[in-house]
Every structure is written in structure tokens, then in C-alpha cells.
C-alpha positions in Angstrom: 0.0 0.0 0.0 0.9 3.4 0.1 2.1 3.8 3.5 4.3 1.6 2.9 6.3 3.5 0.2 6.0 6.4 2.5 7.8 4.0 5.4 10.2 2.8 2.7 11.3 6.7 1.9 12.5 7.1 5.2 9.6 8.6 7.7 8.9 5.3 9.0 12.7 5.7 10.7 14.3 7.2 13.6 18.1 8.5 15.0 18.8 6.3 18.0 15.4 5.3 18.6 14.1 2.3 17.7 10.1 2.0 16.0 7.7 -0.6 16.7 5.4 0.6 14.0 7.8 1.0 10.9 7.8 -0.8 7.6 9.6 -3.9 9.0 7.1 -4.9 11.9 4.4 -4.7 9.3 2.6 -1.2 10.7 1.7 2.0 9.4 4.4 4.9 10.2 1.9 7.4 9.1 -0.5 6.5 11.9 2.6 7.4 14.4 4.7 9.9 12.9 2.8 13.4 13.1 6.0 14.4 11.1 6.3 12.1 8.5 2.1 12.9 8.0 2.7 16.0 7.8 5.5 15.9 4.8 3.2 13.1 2.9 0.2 15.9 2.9 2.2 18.6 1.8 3.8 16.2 -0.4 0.5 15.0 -2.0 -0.3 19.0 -2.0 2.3 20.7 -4.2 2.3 17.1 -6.2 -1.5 17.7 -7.3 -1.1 21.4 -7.8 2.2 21.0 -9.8 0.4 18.2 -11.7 -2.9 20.3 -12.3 -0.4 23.2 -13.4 1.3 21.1 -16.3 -2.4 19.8 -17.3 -3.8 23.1 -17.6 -0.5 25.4 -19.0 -2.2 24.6 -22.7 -4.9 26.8 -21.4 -2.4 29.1 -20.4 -4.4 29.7 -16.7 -2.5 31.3 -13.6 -0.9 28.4 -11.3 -3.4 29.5 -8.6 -6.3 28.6 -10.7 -4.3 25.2 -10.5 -4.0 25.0 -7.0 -8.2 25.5 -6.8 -8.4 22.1 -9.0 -5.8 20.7 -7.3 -8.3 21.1 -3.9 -11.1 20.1 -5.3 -9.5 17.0 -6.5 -7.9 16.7 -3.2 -11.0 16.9 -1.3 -14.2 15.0 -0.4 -15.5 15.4 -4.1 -12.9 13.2 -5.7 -9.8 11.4 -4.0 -11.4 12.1 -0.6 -14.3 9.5 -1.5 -11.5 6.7 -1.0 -11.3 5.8 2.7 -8.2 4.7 2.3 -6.7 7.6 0.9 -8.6 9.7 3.4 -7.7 7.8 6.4 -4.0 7.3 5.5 -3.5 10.7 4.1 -6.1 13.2 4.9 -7.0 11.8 8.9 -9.3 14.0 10.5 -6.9 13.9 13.7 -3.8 15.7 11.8 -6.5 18.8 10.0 -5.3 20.8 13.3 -1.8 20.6 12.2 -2.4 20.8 9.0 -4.5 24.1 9.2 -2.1 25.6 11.6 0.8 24.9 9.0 -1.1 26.7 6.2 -2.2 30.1 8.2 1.3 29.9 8.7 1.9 29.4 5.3 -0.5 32.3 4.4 0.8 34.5 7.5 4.2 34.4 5.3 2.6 35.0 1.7 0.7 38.3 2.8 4.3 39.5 4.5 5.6 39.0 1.2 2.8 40.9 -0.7 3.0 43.6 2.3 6.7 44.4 1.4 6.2 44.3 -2.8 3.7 47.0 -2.1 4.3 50.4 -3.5 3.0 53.2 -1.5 3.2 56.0 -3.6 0.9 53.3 -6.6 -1.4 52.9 -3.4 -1.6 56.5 -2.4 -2.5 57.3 -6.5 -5.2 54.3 -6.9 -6.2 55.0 -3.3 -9.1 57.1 -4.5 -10.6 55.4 -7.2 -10.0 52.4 -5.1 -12.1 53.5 -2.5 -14.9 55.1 -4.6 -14.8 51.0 -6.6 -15.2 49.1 -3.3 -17.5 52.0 -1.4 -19.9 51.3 -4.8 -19.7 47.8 -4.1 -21.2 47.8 -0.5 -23.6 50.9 -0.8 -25.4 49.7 -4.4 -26.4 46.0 -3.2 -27.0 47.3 0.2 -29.0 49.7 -1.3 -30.6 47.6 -3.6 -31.8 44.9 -0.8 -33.3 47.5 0.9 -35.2 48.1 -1.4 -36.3 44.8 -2.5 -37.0 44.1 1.4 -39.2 47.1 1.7 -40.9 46.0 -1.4 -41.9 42.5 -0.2 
């Protein structure tokens, strides 16, 4: 099965200390190693988007349109349907780690963004900016007033 491959690359090992649940006594290191789980998801992760990414480049779409595919596919709609997978890969006890790894993960992308930003652009789109998204609160807020005072 797959956790065994896993095992075989190396998570099911330790320095020093000796596992009872690696690929030799016949268990599942995944089940034990929050570690080695946590490598196989982000593994299986950039794998699907990168694979999504090559799929789609004929349709020349941004990699991040990818990356939404690559979820999809990921999740309960397709591969997630295989308990197997699901239970090996994607356990419902590792999500917390998982989650946590990806705010961090996003924590460090919008850092990045924070220091590309130009604030002499922002402070020359600032007003047309704000006039765009001010539109985009006041007309539908405006508009289900209305409809609510109609009904």
C-alpha cells in the first residue's frame, strides 16, 4: 500500500530510537509519525497542484487557478471519497496541524505581498479604489433595501 512506500522513503525511521510501528514490523508509520504525515500531505499537496499546473498550462491559466483544481480533486469530491486515501493521508486527527501549517503558510505570503507594495501606486489608486469598493457595498446594500421594503 501506500504507506508503505511512505515507510520505505525514510519517515517510518528514527536516529537512535528504535520504532515498533515501521515498515519492517508490518505497521503503518503514518499513523505514528505526526512528522512524516505532515511531509506526505504537503507532499501529496504541491504534487496535485504541480500536476494540475502542467495539465492546464495549454490553457495558459495562472498556477493559482491550479492550486483550486488541485483542492477540489484533493478533497471530499474526488480522492477524498477513497477511505483509504482519506484515512491514510487526509486523517481527521492531523487537519489541526495541518491548518495551523497553512495560516502559517499564508501569515508568510501576505508579508511577502506587504513588502512588494508600492505606497506612492497605493496612495495614486487609493481614491478610485475606495470610490470601486465604497460602490460595491452601498449599491447592493442599497438595492436589498429596497427589494425588502418591497416584499
Amino acid at each position: 500500500p501506500f504507506s508503505h512506500f511512505i515507510s520505505f522513503v525514510g519517515c517510518g525511521f528514527s536516529l537512535g530510537v528504535e520504532m515498533s510501528n515501521d515498515i519492517y514490523s508490518g505497521g503503518n508509520p503514518l499513523k505514528t509519525s505526526t512528522l512524516c504525515l505532515l511531509i506526505v500531505q504537503l507532499f501529496v499537496i504541491i504534487g496535485m497542484s504541480r500536476l494540475v499546473a502542467f495539465l492546464i498550462r495549454p490553457l495558459r491559466q495562472p498556477n493559482v487557478v491550479a492550486e483550486i483544481i488541485g483542492g477540489i480533486l484533493l478533497g471530499p469530491t474526488a480522492l477524498g471519497r477513497a477511505p483509504s486515501f482519506s484515512e491514510n493521508v487526509f486523517p481527521t486527527s492531523s487537519m489541526d496541524q495541518l491548518t495551523n501549517f497553512a495560516n502559517l503558510g499564508l501569515i508568510f505570503f501576505l508579508f511577502l505581498v506587504g513588502m512588494e507594495l508600492n505606497p506612492t501606486s497605493l496612495r495614486n489608486t487609493g481614491k478610485h479604489a475606495a470610490m470601486i469598493s465604497l460602490s460595491g457595498i452601498v449599491v447592493p446594500f442599497g438595492l436589498g433595501a429596497a427589494a425588502s421594503y418591497a416584499v
